[in-house]
NUNU-181099 format. One record per atom (N, C-alpha, C): residue number from 0; residue in one letter; atom name; y, z, x. Coordinates in Angstrom, 1 decimal. Layout:
   i aa at      Y      Z      X
 NUM  a CA      Y      Z      X
...
This chain:
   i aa at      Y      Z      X
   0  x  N  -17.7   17.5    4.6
   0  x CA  -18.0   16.1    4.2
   0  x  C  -16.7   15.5    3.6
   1  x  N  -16.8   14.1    3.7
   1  x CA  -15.4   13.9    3.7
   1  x  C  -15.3   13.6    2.2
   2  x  N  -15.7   12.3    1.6
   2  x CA  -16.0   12.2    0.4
   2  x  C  -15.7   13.3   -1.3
   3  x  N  -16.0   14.5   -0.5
   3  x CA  -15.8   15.1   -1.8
   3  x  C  -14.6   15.7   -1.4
   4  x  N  -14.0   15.7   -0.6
   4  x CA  -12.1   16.2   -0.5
   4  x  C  -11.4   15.2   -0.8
   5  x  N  -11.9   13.6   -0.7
   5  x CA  -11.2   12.8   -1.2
   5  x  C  -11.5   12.6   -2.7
   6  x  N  -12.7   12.8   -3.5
   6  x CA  -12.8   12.7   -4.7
   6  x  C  -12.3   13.5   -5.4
   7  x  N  -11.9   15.6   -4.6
   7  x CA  -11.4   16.3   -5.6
   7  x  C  -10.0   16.4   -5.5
   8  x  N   -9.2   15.3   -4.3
   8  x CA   -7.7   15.7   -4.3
   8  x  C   -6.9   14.7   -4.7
   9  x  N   -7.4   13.2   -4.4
   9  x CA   -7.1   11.7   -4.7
   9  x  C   -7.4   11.2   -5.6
  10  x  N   -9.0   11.4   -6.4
  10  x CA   -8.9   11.0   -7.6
  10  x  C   -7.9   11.0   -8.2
  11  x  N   -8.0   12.8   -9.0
  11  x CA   -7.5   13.4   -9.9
  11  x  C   -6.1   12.5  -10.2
  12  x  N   -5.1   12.1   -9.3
  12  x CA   -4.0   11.9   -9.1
  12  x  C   -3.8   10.5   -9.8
  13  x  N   -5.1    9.6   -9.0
  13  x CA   -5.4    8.4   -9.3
  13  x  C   -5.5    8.0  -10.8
  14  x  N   -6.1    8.9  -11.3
  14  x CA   -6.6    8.8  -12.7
  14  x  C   -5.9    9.1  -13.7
  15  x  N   -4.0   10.1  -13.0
  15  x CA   -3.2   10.2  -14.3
  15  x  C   -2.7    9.2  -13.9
  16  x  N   -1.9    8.7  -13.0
  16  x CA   -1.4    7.3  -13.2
  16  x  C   -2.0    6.0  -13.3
  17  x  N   -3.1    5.6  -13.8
  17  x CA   -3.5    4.6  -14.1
  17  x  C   -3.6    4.9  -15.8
  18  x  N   -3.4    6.3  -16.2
  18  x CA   -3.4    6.4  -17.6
  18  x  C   -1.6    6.7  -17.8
  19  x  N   -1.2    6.9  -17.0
  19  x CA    0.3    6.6  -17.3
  19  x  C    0.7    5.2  -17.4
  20  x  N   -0.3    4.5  -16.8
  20  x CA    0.2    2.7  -16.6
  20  x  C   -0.4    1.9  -17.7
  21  x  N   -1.5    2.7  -18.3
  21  x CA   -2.7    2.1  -19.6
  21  x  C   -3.3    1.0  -18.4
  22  x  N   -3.8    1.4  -17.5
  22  x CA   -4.8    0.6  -17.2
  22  x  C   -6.2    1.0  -17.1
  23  x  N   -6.9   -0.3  -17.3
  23  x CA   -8.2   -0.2  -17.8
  23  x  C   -8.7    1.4  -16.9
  24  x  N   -9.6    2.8  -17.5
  24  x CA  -10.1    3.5  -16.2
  24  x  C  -11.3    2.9  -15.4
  25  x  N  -11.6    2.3  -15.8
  25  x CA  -12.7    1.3  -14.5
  25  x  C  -12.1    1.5  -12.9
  26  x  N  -11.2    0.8  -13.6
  26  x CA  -10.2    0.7  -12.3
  26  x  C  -10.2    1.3  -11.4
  27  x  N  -10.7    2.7  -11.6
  27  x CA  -10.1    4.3  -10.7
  27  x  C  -11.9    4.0   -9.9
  28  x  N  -12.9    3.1  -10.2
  28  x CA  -13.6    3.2   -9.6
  28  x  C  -13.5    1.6   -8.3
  29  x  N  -12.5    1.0   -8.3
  29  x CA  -12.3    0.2   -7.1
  29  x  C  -10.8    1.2   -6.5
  30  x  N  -10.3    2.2   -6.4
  30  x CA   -9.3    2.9   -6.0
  30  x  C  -10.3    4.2   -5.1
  31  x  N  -10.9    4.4   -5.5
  31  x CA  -12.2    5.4   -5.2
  31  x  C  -12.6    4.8   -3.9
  32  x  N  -13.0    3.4   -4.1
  32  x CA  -13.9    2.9   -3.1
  32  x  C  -13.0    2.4   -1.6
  33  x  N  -11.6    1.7   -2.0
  33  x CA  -10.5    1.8   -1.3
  33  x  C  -10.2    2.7   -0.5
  34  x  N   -9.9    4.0   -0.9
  34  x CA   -9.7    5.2   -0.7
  34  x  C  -10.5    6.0    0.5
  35  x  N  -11.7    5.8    0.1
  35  x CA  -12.9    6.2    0.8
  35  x  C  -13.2    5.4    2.0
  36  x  N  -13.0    4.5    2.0
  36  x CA  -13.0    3.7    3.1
  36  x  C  -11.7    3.2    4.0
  37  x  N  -10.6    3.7    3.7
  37  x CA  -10.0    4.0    4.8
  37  x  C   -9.6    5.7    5.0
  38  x  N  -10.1    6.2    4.5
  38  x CA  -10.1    7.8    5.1
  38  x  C  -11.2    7.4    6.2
  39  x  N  -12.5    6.6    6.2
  39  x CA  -13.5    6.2    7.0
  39  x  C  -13.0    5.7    8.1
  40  x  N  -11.6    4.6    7.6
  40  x CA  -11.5    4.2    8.7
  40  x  C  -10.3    4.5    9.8
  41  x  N   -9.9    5.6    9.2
  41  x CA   -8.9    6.5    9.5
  41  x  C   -9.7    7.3   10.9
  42  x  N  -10.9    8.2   10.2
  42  x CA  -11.6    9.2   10.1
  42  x  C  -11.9    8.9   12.2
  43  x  N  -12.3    7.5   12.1
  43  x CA  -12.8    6.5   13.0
  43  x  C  -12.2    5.9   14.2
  44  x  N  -10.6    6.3   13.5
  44  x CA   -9.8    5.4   14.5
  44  x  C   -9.5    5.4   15.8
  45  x  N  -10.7    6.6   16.6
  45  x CA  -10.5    6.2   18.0
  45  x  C  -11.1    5.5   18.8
  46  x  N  -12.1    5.5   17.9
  46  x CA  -13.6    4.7   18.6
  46  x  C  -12.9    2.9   17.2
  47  x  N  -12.6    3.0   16.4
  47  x CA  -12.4    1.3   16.2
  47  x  C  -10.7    0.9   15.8
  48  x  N  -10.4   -0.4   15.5
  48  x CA   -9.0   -0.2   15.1
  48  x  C   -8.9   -0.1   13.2
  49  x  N   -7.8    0.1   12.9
  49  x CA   -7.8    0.7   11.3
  49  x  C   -7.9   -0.5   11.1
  50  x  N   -8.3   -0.9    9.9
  50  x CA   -8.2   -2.5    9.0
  50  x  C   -7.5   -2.3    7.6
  51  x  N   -8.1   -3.0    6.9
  51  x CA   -7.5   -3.1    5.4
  51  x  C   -7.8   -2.2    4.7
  52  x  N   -8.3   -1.1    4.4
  52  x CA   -8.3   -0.4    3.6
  52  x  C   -7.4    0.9    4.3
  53  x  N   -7.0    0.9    5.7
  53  x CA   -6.2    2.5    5.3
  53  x  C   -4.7    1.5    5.0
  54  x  N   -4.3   -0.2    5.5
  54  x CA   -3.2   -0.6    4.6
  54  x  C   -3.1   -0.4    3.1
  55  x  N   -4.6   -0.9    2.8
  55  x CA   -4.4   -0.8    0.9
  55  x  C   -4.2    1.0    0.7
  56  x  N   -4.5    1.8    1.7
  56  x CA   -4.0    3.3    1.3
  56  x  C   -2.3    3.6    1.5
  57  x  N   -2.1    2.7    2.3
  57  x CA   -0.4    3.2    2.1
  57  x  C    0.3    2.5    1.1
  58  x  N   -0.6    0.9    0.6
  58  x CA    0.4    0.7   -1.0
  58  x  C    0.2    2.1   -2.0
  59  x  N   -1.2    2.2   -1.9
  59  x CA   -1.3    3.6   -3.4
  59  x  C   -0.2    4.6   -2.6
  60  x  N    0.0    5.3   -1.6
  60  x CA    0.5    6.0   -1.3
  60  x  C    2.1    6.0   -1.3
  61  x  N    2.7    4.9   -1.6
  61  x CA    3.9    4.3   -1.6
  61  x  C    4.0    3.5   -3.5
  62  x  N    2.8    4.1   -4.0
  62  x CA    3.0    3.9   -5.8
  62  x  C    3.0    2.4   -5.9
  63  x  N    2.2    1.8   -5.2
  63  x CA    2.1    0.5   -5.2
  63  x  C    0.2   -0.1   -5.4
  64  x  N    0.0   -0.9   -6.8
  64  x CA   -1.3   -1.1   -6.8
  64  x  C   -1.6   -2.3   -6.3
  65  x  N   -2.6   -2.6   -5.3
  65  x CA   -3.2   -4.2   -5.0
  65  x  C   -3.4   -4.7   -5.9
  66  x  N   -3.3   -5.9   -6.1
  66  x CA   -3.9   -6.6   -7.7
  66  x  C   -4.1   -8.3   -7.1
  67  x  N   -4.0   -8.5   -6.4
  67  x CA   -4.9  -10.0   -5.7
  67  x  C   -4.4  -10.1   -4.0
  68  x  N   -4.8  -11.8   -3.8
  68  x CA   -4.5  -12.4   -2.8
  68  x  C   -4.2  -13.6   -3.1
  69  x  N   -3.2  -14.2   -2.1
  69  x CA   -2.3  -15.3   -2.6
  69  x  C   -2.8  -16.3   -1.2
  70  x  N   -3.4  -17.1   -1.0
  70  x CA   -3.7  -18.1    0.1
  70  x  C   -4.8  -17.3    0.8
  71  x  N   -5.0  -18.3    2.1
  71  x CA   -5.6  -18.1    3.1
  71  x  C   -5.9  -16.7    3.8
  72  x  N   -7.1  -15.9    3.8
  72  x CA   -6.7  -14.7    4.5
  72  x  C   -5.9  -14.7    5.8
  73  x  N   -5.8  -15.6    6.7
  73  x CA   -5.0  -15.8    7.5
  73  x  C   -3.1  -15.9    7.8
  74  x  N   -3.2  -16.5    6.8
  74  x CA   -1.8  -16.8    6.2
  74  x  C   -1.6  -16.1    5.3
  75  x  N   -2.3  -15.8    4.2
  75  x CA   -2.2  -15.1    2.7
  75  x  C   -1.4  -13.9    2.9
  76  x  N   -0.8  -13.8    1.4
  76  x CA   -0.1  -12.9    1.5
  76  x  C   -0.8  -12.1   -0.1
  77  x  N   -1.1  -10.5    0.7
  77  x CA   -1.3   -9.5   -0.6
  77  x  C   -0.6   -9.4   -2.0
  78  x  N   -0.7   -9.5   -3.1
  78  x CA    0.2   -9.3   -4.4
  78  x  C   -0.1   -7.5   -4.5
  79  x  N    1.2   -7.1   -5.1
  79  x CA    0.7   -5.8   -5.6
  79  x  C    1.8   -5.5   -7.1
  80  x  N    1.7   -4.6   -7.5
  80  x CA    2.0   -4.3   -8.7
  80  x  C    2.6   -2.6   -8.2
């Protein structure tokens, strides 16, 4: 199952640096959901193509947090922190 390899190896990780950064831990429950859903859509990627969530996995993966959107999804451009 996939889910609990990503809760027991990506959490953990997730959860000291958002307390190294003092951010809210809520948080670690939209990073969770992120996470989870592109290992899904990873998991997937020969039968569909990858979308935004295994991108938003290579900001965390590259120490970079999403934190909004700036314009049009078309045009827009992601903010991160």
């Amino acid at each position: 199952m996939l889910r609990p390899k990503v809760v027991t190896t990506v959490i953990p990780g997730v959860q000291r640096c958002l307390a190294k950064h003092a951010f809210p831990a809520k948080l670690v429950d939209v990073v969770r959901w992120d996470v989870l859903h592109a290992s899904m859509e990873l998991y997937y990627s020969d039968a569909v193509d990858v979308g935004m969530f295994s991108r938003l996995l290579d900001l965390y993966v590259a120490d970079f947090l999403p934190c909004g959107w700036e314009g049009e999804p078309a045009d827009g451009v992601l903010r991160v922190w």
